[in-house]
PDB file as gemmi writes it, atoms N, CA and C in Angstrom:
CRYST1    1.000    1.000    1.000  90.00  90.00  90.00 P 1                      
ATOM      1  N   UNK A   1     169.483  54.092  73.404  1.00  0.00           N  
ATOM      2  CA  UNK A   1     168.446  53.922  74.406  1.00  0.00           C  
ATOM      3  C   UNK A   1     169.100  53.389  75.686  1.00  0.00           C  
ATOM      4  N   UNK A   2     168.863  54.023  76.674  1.00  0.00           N  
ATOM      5  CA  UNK A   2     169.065  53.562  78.041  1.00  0.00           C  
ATOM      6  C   UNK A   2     170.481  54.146  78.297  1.00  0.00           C  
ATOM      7  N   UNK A   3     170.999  53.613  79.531  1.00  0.00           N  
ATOM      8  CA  UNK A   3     172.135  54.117  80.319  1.00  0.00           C  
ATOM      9  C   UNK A   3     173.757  53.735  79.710  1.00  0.00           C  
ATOM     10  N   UNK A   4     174.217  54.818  79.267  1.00  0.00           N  
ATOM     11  CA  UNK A   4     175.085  53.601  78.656  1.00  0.00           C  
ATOM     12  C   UNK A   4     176.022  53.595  79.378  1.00  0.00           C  
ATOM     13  N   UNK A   5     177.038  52.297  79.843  1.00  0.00           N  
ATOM     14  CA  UNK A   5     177.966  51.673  80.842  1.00  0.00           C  
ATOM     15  C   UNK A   5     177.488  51.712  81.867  1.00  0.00           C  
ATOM     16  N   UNK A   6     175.774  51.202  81.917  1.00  0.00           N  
ATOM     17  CA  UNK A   6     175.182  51.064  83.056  1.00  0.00           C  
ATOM     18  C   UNK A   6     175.834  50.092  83.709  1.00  0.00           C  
ATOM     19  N   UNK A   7     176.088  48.571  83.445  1.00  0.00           N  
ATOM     20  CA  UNK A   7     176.719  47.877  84.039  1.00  0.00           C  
ATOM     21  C   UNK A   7     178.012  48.301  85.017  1.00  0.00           C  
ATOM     22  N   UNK A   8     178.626  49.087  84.314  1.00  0.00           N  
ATOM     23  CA  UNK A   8     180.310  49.352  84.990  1.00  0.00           C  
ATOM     24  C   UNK A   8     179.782  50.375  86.174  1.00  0.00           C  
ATOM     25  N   UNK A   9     178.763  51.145  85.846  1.00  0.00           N  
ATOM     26  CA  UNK A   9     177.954  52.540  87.113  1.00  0.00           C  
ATOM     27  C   UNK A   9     177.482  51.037  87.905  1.00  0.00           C  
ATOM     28  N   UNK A  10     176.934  50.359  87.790  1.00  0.00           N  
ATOM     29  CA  UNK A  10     176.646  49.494  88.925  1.00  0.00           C  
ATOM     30  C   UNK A  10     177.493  48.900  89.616  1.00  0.00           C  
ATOM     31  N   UNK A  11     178.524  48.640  88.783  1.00  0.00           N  
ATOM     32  CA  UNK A  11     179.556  47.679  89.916  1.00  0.00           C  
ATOM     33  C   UNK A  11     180.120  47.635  91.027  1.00  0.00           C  
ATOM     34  N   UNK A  12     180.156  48.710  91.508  1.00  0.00           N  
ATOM     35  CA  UNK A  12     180.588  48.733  93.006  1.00  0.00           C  
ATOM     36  C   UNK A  12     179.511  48.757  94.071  1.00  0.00           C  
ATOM     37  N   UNK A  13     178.236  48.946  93.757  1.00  0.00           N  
ATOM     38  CA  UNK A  13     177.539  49.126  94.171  1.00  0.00           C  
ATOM     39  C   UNK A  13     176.556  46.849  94.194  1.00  0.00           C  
ATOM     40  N   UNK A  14     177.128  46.801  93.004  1.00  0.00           N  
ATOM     41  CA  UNK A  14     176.067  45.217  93.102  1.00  0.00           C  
ATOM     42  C   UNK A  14     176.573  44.161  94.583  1.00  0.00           C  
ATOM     43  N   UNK A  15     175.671  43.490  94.504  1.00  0.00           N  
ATOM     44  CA  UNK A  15     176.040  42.302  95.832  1.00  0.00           C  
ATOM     45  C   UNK A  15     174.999  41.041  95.172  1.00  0.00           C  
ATOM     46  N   UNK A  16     175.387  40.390  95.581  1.00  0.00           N  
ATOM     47  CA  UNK A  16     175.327  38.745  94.829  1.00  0.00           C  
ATOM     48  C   UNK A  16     174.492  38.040  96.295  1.00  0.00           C  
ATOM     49  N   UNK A  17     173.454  37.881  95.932  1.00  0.00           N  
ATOM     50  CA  UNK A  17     172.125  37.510  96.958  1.00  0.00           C  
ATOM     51  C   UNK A  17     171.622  35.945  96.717  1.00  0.00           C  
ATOM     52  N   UNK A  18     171.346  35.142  97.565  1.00  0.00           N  
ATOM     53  CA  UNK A  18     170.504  33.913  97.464  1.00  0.00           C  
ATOM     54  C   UNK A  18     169.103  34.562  97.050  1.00  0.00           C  
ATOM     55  N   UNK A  19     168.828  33.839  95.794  1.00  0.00           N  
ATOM     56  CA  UNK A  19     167.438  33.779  95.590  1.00  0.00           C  
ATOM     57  C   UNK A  19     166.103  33.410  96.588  1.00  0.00           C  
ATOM     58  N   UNK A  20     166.575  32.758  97.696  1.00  0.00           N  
ATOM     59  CA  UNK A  20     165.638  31.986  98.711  1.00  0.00           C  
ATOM     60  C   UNK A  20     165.335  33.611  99.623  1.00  0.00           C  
ATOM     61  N   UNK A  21     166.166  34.234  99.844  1.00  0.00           N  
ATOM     62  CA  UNK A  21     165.879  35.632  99.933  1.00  0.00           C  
ATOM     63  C   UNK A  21     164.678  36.582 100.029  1.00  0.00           C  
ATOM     64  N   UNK A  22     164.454  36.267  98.910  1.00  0.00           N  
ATOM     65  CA  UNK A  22     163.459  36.761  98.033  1.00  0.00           C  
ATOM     66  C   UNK A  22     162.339  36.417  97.969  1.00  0.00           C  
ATOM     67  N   UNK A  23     161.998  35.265  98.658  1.00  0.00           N  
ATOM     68  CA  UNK A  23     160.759  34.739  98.645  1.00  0.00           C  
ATOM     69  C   UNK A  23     160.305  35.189  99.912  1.00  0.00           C  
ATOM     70  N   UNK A  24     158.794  35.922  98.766  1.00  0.00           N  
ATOM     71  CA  UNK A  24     157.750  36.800  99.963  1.00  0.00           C  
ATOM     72  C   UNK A  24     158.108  38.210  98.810  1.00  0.00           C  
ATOM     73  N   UNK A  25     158.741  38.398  98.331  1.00  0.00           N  
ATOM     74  CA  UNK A  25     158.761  39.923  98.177  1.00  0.00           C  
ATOM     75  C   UNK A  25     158.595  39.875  96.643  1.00  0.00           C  
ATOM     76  N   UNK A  26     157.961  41.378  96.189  1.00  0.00           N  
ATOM     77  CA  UNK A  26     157.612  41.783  95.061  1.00  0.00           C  
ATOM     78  C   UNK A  26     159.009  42.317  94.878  1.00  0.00           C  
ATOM     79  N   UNK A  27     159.185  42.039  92.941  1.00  0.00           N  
ATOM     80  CA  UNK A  27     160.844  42.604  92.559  1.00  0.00           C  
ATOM     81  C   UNK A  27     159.946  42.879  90.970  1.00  0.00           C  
ATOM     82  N   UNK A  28     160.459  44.002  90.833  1.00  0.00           N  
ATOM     83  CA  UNK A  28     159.968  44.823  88.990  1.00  0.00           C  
ATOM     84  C   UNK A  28     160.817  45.092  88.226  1.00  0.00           C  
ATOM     85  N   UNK A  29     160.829  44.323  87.088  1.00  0.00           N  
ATOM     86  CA  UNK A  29     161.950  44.640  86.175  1.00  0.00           C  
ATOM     87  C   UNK A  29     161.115  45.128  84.954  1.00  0.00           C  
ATOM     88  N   UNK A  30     162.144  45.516  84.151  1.00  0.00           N  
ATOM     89  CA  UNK A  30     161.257  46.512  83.082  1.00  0.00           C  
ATOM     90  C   UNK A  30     162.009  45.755  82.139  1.00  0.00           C  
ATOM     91  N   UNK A  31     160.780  45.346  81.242  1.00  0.00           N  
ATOM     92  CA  UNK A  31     161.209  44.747  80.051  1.00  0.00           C  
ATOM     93  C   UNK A  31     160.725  45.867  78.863  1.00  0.00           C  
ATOM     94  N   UNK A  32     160.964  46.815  79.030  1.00  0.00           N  
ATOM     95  CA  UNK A  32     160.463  47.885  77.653  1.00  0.00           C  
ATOM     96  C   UNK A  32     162.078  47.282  76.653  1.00  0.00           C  
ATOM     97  N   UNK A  33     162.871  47.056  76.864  1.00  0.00           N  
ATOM     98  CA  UNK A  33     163.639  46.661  76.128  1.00  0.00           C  
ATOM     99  C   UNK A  33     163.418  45.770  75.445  1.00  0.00           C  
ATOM    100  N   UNK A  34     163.000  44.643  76.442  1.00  0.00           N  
ATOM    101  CA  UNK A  34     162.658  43.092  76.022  1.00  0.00           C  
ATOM    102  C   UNK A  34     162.097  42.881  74.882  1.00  0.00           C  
ATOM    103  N   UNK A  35     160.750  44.198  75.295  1.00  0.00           N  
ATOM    104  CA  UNK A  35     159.566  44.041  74.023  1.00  0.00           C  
ATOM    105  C   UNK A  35     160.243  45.091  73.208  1.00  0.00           C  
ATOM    106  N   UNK A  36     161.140  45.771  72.961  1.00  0.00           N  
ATOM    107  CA  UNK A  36     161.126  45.809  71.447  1.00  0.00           C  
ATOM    108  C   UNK A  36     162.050  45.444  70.834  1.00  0.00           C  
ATOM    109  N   UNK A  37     163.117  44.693  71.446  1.00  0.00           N  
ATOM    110  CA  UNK A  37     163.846  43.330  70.596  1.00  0.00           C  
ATOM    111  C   UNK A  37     162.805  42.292  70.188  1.00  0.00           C  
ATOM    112  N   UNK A  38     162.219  42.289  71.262  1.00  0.00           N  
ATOM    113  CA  UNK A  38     161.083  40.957  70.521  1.00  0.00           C  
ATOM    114  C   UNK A  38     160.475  41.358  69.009  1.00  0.00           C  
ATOM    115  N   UNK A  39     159.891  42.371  69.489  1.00  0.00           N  
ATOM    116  CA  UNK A  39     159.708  43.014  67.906  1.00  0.00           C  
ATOM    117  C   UNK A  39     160.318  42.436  66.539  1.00  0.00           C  
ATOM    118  N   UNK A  40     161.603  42.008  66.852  1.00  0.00           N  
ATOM    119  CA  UNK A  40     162.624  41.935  65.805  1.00  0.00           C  
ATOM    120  C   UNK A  40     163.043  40.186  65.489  1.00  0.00           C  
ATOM    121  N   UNK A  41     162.525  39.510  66.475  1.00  0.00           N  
ATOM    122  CA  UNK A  41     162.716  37.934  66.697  1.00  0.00           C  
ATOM    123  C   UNK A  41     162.010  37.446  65.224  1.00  0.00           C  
ATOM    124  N   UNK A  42     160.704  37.974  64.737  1.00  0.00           N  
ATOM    125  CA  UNK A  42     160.033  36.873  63.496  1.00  0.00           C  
ATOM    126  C   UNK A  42     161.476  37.159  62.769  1.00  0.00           C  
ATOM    127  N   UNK A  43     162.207  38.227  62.723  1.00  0.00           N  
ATOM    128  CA  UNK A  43     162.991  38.264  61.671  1.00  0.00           C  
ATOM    129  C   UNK A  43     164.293  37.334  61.559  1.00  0.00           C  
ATOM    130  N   UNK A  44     164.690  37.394  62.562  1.00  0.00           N  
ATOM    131  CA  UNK A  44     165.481  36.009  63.025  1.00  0.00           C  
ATOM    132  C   UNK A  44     165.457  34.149  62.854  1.00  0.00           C  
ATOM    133  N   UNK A  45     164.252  34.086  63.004  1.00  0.00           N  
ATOM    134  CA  UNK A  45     163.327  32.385  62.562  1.00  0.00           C  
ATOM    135  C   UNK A  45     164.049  32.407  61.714  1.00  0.00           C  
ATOM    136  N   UNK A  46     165.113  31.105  61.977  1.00  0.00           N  
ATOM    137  CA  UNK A  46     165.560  30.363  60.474  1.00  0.00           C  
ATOM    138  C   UNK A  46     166.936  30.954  60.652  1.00  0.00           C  
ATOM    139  N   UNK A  47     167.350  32.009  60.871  1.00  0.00           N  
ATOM    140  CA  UNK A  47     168.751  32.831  60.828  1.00  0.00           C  
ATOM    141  C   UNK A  47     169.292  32.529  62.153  1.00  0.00           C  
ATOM    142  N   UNK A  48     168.569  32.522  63.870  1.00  0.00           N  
ATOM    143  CA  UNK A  48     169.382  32.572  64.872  1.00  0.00           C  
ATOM    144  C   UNK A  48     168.792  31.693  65.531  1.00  0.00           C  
ATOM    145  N   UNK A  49     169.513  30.646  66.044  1.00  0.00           N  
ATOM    146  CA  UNK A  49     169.207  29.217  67.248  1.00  0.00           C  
ATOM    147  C   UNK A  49     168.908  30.536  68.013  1.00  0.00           C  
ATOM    148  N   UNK A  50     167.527  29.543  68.565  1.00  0.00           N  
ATOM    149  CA  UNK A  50     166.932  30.486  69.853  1.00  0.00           C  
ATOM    150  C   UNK A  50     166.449  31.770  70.187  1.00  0.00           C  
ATOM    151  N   UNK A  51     166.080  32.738  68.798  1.00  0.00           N  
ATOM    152  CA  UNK A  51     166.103  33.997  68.987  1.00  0.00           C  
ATOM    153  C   UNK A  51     165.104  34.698  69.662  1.00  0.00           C  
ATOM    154  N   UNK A  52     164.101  33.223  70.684  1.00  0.00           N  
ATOM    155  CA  UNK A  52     163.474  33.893  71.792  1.00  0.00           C  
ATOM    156  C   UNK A  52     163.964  34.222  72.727  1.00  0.00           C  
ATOM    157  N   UNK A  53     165.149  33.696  73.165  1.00  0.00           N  
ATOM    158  CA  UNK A  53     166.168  33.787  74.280  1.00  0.00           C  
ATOM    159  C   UNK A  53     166.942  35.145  73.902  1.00  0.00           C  
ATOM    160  N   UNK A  54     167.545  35.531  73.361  1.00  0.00           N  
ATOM    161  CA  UNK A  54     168.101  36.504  72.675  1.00  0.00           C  
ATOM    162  C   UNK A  54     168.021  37.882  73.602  1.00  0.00           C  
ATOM    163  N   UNK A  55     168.839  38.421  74.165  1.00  0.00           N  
ATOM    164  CA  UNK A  55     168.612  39.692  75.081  1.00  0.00           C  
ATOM    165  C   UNK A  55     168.358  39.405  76.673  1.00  0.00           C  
ATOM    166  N   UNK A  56     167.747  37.955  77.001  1.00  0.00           N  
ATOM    167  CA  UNK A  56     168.056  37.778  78.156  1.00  0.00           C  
ATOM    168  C   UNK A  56     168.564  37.573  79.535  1.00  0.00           C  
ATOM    169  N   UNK A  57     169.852  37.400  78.693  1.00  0.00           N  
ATOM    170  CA  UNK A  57     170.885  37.457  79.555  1.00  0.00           C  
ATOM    171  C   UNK A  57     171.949  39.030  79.382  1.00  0.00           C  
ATOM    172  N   UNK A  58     173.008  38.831  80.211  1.00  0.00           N  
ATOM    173  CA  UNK A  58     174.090  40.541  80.262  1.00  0.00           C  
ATOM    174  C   UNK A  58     175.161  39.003  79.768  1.00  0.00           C  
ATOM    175  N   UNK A  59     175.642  39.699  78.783  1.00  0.00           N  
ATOM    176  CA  UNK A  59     176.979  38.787  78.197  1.00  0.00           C  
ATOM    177  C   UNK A  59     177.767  39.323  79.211  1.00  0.00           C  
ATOM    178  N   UNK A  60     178.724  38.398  79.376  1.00  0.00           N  
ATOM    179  CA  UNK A  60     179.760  39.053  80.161  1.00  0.00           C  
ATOM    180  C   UNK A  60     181.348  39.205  79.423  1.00  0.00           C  
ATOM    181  N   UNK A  61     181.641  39.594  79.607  1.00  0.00           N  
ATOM    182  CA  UNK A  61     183.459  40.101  78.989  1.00  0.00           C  
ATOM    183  C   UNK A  61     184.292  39.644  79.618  1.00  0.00           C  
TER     184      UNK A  61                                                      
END                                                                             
């Protein structure tokens, strides 16, 4: 599902912005991902510290 080595297709292209920026403006992110890892979190309870957090961040390498 989704783009794969989306990250590395973005990289030349990203720029690193102050959040203060941003205030005033509408920004849309799509969590269709989000929700269907979440899906998978009851299964986690007990097995992973934090597995609401889980997917929210881009690990980095």
């Amino acid at each position: 599902m989704g783009v794969n080595d989306l990250w590395q297709i973005l990289e030349p292209v990203k720029q690193h912005i102050d959040l203060q920026s941003l205030s005033g403006k509408t920004i849309a992110v799509d969590l269709s991902l989000w929700v269907c890892e979440a899906q998978s979190v009851k299964k986690m309870i007990g097995t992973v510290m934090k597995p609401h957090l889980r997917g929210t961040t881009k690990a980095e390498s």
